[in-house]
Kinemage of the C-alpha trace (Angstrom):
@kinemage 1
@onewidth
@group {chain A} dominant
@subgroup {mainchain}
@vectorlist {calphas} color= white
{ca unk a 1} P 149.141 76.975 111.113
{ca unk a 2} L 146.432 77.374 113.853
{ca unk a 3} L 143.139 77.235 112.107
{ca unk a 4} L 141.911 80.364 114.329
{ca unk a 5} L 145.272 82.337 113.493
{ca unk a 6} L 144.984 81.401 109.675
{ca unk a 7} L 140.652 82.945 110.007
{ca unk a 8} L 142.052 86.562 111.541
{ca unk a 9} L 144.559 86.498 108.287
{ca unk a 10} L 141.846 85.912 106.366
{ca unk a 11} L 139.316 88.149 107.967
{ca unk a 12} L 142.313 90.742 107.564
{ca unk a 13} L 142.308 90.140 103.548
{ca unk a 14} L 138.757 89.688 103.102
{ca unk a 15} L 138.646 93.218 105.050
{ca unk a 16} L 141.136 95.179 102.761
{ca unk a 17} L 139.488 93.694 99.724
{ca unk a 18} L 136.133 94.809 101.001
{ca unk a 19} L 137.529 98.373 101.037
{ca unk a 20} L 139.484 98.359 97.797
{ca unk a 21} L 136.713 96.710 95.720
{ca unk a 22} L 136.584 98.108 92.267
{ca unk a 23} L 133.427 99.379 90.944
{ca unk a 24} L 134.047 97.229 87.733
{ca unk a 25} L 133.176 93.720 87.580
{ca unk a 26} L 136.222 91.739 88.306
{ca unk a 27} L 135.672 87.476 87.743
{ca unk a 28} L 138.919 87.119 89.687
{ca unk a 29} L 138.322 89.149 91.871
{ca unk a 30} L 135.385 87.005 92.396
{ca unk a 31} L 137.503 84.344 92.689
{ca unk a 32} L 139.488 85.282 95.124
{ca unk a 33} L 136.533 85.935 97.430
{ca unk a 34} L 135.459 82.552 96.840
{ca unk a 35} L 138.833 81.014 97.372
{ca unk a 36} L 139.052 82.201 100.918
{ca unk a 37} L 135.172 81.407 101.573
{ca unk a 38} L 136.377 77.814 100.586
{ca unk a 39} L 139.267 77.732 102.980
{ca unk a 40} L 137.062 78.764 105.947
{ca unk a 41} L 134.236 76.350 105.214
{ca unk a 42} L 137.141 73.465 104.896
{ca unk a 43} L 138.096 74.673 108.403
{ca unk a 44} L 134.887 74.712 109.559
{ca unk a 45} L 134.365 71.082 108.236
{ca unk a 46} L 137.866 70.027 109.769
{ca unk a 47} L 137.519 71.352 113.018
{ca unk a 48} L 133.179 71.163 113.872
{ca unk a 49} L 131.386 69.414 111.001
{ca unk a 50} L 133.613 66.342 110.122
{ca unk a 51} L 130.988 63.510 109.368
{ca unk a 52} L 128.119 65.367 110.793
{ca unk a 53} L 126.325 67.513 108.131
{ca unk a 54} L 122.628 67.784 109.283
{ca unk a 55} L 124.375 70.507 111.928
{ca unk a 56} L 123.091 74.750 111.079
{ca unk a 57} L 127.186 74.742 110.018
{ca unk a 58} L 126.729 72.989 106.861
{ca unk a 59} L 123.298 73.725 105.730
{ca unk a 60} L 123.739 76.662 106.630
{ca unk a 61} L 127.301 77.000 104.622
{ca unk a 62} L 126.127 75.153 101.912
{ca unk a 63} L 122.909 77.893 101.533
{ca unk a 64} L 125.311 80.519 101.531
{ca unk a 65} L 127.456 79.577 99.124
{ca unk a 66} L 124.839 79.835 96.461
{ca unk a 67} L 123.505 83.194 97.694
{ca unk a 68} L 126.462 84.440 98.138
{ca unk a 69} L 128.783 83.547 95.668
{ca unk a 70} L 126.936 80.950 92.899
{ca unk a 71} L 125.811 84.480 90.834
{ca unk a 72} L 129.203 86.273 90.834
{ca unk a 73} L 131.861 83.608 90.016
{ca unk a 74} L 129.934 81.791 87.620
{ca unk a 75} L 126.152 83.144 86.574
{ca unk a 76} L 127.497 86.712 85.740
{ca unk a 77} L 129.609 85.244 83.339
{ca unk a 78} L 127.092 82.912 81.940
{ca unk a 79} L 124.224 84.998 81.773
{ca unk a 80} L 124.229 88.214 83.820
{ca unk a 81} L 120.341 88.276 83.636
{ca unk a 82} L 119.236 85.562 84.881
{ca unk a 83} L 116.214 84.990 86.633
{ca unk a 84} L 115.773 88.463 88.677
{ca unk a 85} L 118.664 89.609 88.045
{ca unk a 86} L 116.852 90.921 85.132
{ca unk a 87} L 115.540 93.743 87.482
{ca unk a 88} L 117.695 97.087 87.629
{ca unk a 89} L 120.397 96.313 90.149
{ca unk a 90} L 123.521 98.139 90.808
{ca unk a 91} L 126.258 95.942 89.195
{ca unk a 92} L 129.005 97.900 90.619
{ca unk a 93} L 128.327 96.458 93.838
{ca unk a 94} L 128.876 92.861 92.584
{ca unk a 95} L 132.614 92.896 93.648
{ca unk a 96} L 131.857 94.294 97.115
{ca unk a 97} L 128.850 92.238 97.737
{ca unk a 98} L 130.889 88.988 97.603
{ca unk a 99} L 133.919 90.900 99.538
{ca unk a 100} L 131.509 91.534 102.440
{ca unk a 101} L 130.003 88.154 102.029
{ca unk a 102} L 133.335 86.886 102.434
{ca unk a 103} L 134.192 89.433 105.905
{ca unk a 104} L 130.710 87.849 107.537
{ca unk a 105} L 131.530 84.041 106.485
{ca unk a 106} L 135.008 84.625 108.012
{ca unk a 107} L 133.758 85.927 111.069
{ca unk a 108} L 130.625 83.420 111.584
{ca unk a 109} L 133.806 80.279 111.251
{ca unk a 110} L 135.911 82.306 113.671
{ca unk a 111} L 132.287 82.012 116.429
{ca unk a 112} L 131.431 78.787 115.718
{ca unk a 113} L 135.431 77.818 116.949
{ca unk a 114} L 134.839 79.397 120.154
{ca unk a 115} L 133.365 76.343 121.678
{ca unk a 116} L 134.567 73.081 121.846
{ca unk a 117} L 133.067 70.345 119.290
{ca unk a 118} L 131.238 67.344 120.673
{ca unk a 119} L 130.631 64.788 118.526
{ca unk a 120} L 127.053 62.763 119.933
{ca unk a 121} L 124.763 62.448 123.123
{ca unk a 122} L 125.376 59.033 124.747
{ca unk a 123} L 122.432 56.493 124.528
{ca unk a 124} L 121.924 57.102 128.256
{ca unk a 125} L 121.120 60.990 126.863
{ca unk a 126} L 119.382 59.722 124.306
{ca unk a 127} L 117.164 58.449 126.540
{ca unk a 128} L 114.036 60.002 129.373
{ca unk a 129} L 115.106 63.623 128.306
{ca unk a 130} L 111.724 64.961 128.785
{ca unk a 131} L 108.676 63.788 130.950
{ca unk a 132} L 106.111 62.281 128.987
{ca unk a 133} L 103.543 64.843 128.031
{ca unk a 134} L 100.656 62.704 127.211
{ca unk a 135} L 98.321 66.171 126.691
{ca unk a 136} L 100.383 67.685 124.462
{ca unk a 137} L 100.454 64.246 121.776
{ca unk a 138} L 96.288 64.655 121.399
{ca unk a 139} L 96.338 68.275 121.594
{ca unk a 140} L 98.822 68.252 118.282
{ca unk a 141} L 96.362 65.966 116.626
{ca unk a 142} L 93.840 68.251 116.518
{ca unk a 143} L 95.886 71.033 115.756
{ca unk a 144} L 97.009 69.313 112.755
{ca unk a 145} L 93.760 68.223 112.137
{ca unk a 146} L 92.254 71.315 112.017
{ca unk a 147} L 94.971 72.710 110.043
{ca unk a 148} L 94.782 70.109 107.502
{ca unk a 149} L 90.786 70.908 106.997
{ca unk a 150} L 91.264 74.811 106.860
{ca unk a 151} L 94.123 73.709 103.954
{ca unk a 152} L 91.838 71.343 102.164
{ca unk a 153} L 89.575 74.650 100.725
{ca unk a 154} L 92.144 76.762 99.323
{ca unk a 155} L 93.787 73.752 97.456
{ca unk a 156} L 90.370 73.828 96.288
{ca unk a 157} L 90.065 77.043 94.710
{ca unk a 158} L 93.656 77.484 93.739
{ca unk a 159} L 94.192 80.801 95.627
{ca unk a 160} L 97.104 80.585 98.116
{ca unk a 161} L 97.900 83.710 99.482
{ca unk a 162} L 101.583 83.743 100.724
{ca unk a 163} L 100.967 85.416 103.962
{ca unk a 164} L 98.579 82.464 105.113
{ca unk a 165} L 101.795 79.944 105.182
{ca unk a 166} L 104.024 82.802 107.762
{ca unk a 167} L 101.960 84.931 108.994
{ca unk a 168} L 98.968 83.580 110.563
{ca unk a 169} L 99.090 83.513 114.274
{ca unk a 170} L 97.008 80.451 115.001
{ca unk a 171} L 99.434 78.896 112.026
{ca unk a 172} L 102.909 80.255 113.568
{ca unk a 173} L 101.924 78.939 117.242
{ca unk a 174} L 100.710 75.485 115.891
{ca unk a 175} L 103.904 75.406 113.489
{ca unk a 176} L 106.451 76.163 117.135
{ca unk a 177} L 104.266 73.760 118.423
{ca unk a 178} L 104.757 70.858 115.773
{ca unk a 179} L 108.171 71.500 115.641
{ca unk a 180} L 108.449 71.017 119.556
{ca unk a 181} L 106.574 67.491 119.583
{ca unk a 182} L 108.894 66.070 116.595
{ca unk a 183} L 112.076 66.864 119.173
{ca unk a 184} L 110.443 65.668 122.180
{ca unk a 185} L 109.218 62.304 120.549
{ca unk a 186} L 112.664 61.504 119.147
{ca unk a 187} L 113.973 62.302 122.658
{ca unk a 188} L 112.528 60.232 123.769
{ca unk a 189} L 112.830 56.942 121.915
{ca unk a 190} L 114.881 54.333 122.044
{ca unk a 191} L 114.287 52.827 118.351
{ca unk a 192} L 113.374 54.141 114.876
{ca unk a 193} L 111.085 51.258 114.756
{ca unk a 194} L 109.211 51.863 118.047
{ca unk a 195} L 109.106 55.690 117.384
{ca unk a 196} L 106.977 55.069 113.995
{ca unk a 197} L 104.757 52.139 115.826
{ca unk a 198} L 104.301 54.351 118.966
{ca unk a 199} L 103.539 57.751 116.826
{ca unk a 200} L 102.228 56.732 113.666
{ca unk a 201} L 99.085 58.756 113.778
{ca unk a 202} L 101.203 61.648 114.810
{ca unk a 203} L 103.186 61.625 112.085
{ca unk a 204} L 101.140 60.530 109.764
{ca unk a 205} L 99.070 64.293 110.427
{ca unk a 206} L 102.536 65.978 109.954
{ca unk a 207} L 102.982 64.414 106.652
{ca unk a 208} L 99.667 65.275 105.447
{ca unk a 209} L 99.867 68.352 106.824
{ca unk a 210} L 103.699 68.958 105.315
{ca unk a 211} L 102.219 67.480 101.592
{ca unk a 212} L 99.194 69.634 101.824
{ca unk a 213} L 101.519 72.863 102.258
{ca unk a 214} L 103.390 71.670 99.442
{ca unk a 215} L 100.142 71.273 96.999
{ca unk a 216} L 99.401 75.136 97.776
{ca unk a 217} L 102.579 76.686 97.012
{ca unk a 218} L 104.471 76.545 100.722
{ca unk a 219} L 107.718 74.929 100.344
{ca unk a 220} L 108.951 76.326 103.426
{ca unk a 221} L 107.263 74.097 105.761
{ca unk a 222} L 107.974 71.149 104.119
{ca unk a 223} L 111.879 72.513 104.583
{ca unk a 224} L 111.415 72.860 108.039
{ca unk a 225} L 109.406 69.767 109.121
{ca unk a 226} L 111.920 67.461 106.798
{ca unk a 227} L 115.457 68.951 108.503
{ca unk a 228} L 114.254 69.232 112.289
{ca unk a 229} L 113.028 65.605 111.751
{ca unk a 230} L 116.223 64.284 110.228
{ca unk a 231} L 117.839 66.527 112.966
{ca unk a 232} L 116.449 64.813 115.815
{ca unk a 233} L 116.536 61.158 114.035
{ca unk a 234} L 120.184 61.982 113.634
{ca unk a 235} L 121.303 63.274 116.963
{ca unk a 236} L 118.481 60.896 119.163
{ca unk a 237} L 117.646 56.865 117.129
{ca unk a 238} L 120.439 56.196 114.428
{ca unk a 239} L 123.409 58.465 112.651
{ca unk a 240} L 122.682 59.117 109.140
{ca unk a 241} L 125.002 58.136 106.914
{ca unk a 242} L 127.045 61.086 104.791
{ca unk a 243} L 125.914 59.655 101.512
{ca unk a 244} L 122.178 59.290 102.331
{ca unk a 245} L 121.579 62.558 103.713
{ca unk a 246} L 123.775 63.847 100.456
{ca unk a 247} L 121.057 61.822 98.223
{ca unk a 248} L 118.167 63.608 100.622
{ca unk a 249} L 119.653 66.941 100.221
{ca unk a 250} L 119.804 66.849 96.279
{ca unk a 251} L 116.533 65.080 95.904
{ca unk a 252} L 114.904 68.020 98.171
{ca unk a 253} L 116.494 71.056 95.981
{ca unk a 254} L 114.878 68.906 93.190
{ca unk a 255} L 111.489 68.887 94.367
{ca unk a 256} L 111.706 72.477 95.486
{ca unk a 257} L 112.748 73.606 92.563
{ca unk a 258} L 109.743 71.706 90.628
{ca unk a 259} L 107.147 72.710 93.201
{ca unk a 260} L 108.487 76.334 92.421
{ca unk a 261} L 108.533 75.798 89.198
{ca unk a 262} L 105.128 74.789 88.831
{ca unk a 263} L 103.562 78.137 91.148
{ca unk a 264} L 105.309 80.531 88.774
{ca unk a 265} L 103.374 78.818 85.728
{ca unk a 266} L 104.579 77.042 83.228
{ca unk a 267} L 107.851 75.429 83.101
{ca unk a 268} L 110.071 77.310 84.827
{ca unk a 269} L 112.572 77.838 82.158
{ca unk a 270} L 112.397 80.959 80.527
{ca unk a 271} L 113.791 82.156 77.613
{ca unk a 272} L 115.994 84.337 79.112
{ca unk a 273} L 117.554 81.526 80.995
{ca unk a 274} L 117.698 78.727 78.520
{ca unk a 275} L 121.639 78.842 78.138
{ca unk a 276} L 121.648 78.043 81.990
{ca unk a 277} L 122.152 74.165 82.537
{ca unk a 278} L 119.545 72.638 84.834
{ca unk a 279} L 121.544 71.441 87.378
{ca unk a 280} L 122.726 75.246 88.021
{ca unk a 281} L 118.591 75.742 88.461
{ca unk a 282} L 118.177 73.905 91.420
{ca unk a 283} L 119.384 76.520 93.752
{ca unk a 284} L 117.912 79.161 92.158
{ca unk a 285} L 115.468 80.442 94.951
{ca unk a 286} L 118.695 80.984 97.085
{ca unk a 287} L 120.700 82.780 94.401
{ca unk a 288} L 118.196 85.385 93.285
{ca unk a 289} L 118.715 87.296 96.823
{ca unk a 290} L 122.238 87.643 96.050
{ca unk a 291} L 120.789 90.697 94.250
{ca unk a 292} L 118.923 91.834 97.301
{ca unk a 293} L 122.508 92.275 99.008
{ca unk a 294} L 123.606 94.496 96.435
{ca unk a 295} L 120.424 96.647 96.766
{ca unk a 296} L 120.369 97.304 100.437
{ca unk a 297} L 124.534 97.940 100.334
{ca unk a 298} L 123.571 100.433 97.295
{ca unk a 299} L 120.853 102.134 99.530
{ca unk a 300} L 122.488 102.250 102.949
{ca unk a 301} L 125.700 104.386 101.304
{ca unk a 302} L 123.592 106.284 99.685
{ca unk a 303} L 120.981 107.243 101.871
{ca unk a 304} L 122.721 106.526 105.510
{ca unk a 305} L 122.169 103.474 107.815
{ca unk a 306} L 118.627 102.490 109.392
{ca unk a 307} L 120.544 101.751 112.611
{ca unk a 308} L 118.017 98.587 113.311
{ca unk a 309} L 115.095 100.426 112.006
{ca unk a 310} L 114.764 97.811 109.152
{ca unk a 311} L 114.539 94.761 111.580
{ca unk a 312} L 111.354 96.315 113.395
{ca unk a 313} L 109.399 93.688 111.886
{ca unk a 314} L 110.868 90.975 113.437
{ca unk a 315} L 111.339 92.520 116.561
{ca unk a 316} L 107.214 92.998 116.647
{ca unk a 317} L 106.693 89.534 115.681
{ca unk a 318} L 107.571 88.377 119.040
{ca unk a 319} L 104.407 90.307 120.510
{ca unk a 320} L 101.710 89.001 119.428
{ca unk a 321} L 99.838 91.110 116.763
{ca unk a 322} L 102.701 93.691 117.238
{ca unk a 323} L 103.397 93.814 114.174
{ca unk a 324} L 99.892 95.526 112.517
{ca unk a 325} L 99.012 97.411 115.963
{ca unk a 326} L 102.789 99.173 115.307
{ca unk a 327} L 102.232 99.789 112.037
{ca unk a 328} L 98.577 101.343 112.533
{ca unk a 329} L 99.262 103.834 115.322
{ca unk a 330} L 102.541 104.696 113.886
{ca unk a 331} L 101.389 104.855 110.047
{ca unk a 332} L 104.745 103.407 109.094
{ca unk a 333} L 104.896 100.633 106.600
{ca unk a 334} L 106.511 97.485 105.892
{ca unk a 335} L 109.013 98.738 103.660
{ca unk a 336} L 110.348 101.610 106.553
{ca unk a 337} L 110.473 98.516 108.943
{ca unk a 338} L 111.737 94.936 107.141
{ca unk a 339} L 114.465 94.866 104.374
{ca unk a 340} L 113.060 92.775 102.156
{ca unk a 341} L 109.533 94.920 101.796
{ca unk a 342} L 112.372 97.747 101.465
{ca unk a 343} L 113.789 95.253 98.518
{ca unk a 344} L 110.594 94.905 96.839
{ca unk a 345} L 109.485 98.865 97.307
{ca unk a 346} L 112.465 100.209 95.753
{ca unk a 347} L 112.036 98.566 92.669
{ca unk a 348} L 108.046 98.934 92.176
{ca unk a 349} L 108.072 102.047 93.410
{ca unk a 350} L 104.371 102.021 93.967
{ca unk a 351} L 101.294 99.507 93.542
{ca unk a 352} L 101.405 97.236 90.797
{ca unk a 353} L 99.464 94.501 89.627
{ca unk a 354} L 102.736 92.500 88.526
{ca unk a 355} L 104.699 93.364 91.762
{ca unk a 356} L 106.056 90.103 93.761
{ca unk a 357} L 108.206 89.717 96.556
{ca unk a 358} L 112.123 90.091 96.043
{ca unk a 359} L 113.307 88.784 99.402
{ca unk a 360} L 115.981 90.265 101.427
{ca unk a 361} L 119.968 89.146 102.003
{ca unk a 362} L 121.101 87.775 105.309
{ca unk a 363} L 124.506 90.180 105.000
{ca unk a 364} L 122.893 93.230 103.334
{ca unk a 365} L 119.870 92.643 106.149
{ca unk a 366} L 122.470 93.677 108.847
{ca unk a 367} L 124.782 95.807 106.516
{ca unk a 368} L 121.623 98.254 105.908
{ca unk a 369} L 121.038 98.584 109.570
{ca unk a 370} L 124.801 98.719 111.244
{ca unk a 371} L 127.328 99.024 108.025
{ca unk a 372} L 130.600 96.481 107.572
{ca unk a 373} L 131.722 96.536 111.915
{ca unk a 374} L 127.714 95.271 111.925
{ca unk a 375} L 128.294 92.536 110.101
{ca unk a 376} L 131.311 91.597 111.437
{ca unk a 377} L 130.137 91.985 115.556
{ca unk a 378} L 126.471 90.228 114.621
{ca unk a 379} L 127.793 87.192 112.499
{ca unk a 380} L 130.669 86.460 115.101
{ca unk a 381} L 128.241 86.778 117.985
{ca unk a 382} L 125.756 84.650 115.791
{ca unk a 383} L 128.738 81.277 115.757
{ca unk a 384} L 129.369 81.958 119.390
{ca unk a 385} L 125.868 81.527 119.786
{ca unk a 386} L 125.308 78.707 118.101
{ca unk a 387} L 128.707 77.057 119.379
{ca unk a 388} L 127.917 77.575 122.798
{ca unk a 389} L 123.933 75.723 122.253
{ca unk a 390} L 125.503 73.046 120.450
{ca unk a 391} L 128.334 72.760 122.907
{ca unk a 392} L 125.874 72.872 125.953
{ca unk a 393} L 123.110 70.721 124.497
{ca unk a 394} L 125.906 67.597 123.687
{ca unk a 395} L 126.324 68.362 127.717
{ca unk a 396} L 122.675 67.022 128.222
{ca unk a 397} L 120.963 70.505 128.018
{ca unk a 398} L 117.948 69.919 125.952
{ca unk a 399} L 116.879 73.502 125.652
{ca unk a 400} L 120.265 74.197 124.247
{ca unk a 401} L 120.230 71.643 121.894
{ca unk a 402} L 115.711 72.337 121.263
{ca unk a 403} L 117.169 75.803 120.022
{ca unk a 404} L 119.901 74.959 118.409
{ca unk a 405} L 117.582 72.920 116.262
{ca unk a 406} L 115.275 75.939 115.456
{ca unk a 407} L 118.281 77.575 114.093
{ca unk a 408} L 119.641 74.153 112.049
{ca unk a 409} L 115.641 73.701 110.688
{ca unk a 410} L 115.610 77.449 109.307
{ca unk a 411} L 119.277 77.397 107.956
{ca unk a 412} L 118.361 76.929 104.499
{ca unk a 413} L 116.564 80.174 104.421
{ca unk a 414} L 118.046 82.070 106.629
{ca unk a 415} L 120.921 82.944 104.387
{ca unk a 416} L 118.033 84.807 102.777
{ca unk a 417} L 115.885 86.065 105.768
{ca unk a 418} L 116.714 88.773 108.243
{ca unk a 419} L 119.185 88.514 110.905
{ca unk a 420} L 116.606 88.670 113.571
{ca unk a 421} L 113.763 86.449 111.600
{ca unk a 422} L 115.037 84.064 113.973
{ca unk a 423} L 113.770 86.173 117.155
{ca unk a 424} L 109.827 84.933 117.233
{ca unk a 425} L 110.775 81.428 116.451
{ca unk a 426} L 113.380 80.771 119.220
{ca unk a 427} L 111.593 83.429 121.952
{ca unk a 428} L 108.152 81.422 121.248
{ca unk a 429} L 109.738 77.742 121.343
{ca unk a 430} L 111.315 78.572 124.714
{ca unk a 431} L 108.288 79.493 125.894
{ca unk a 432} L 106.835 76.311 125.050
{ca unk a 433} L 109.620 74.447 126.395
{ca unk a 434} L 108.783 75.922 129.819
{ca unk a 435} L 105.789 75.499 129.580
{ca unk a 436} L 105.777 71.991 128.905
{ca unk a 437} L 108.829 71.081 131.070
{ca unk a 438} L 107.509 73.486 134.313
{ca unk a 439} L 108.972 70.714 136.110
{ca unk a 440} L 112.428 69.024 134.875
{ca unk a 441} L 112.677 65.234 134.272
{ca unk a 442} L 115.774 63.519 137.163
{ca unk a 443} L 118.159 63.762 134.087
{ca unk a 444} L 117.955 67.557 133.691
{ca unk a 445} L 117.715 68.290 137.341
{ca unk a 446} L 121.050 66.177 137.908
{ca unk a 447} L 123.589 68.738 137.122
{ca unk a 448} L 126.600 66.713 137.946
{ca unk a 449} L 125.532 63.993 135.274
{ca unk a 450} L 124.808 66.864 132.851
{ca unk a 451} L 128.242 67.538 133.437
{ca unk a 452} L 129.849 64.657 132.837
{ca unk a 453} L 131.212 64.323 129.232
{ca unk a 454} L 131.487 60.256 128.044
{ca unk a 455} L 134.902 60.602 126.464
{ca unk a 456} L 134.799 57.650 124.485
{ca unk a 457} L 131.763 59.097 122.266
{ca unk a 458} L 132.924 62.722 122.731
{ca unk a 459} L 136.086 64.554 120.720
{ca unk a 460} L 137.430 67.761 121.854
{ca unk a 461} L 138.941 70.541 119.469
């Protein structure tokens, strides 16, 4: 069967079991959402991933399997407190959380097919991409090096405050502008063993800067930094191998877990979760906003859709200092304008000394705003996206493929971000693209030879 007939059948079922969900907990029901989430992401891996899996598709799949569907079919069951699922949630939306997880995961597949697949850039891609920007290598030493001494203080004194790793706006223009140099060194060498003699100051700064992060409680950098480099190692200097990246990938939820571990206090193993095996711990910072979706589903049929009004936030992060200016002429807050401050006020309901952050859900992000056709237009439009940058940066496009790394870097946490988290990041590193590449290199300005597709190194689905 076609694979694109057999996703519309399935789109179809996950549909009708969306709108029949029972309000009781159902484990095979569960199941059965799971089943055809499996089918999809074998299709997926079929027809685009095959042996490439530092791509946004897996990541990305593999993220949202655990926030998605790692609580319902087997946690519940286990131990249906666990972690924050501890909090008042409704339960009755467990069945139709994972149905509607199942209608956007359908959809996404059935996007990401509408492009065709091409497996790697030639080495003569590989190779002269960009135009050598010898300002731009000093000017991210000192960036680095100044970020690395205004770090140095607070690992000091112990006191991280969260905001300081995402919200900074000297921080999130030196962060678009690290990740820019990693991409445009890689493209621009022709050996892993020249690109560490040629750099090695470079990224020696990034790693200190990535540990340092680490030491203070900010895993997500050292996310980023690790996936855009093995990105651009993979697609520009050597393929990495399946296995390794699959020894990378388990060895990094290890570490994140521990480094989480150790911010909370203590162990990390409460008593409340001691029947849980470790090995089901290591995803745990992705699983816990599986009870964010059921939350904001709970809230928009209750209280009516916010029609985008819940994505303000990330719509005024693109302006610089938008975000407070909005908020202090308006007197709205961040709970009327980003789910996941919506997340956290529902449940606190107020100050509170013990409040934390709950995070917000990918699919209940856009169900809040635009209900179940949302989520099925925005995470279809979201594969075509990235299937047409993917498809057009294998072409020799290199903004295509810059952007489509943005995306692949943040995929671990964008399964638990809001849908358009992803605006500032891509709007800003385009800007620095043109910026820095105000006049293309011969390669991009020869359109026929960006045209030209090397069949011997290329497959077609």
């Amino acid at each position: 069967m076609n694979a694109r007939i057999l996703l519309f059948f399935m789109a179809f079922v996950s549909s009708i079991l969306f709108w029949a969900s029972p309000n009781t907990y159902s484990l095979i029901y569960c199941y059965i959402c799971m089943g055809i989430f499996i089918v999809a992401f074998y299709i997926l891996i079929k027809e685009r991933i095959r042996n490439n899996l530092i791509s946004f598709e897996f990541i990305f799949s593999f993220s949202f399997l655990y926030t998605n569907y790692f609580y319902p079919t087997v946690l519940y069951s286990i131990n249906a407190n666990f972690s924050l699922f501890g909090l008042e949630f409704p339960e009755n939306y467990i069945n139709k959380g994972i149905a509607l997880s199942t209608v956007g995961y359908v959809f996404l597949v059935l996007g990401l097919l509408k492009y065709p697949c091409i497996a790697q850039l030639t080495n003569d891609r590989k190779r002269n991409l960009f135009k050598e920007l010898s300002f731009y290598k000093p000017a991210a030493v000192l960036l680095l090096l100044l970020l690395i001494v205004s770090l140095i203080p607070i690992l000091q004194s112990g006191i991280y405050d969260g905001n300081y790793g995402e919200g900074a706006f000297y921080k999130v223009v030196a962060d678009v502008f690290i990740y820019y140099l990693i991409f445009e060194t890689f493209s621009n060498s022709k050996s892993f063993k020249g690109l560490i003699k040629k750099n090695t100051l470079f990224f020696a700064l990034v790693l200190s800067y990535v540990v340092l992060m680490t030491l203070i409680g900010n895993r997500g950098m050292f996310m980023r930094i690790s996936v855009i480099t093995l990105f651009c190692c993979n697609y520009f200097v050597k393929r990495i191998k399946v296995k390794h990246f699959v020894i990378m990938l388990v060895f990094g939820m290890a570490l994140m877990t521990f480094v989480g571990q150790e911010r909370g206090g203590g162990s990390g193993r409460s008593e409340a979760n001691r029947e849980i095996p470790t090995v089901l711990l290591l995803g745990k910072d992705l699983i816990i906003n599986n009870r964010s979706l059921y939350v904001l589903m709970d809230y928009g049929d209750r209280l009516g859709l916010t029609y985008g009004r819940t994505s303000g936030l990330d719509f005024l992060a693109v302006i610089p200092f938008g975000q407070s200016l909005f908020m202090k002429f308006t007197g709205l807050t961040e709970g009327d304008l980003n789910s996941a401050s919506l997340v956290t006020d529902l449940y606190y309901q107020g100050n509170d000394e013990n409040r934390i952050g709950l995070g917000t859900n990918l699919i209940g992000d856009i169900y809040i705003s635009f209900g179940f056709f949302g989520v099925v237009f925005l995470m279809y439009f979201l594969g075509v996206l990235l299937s047409r940058l993917h498809y057009k940066g294998m072409r020799g496009d290199m903004l295509s493929l810059f952007i489509y790394s943005i995306f692949t870097m943040t995929a671990i946490i964008y399964v638990r971000s809001p849908y358009f988290s992803m605006l500032r990041p891509v709007i800003w590193s385009v800007a620095l693209y043109y910026i820095a590449n105000s006049k293309k290199s011969p390669v991009l300005r020869d359109r026929e030879y960006r045209n030209k597709i090397d069949e011997s190194t290329a497959y077609l689905t």
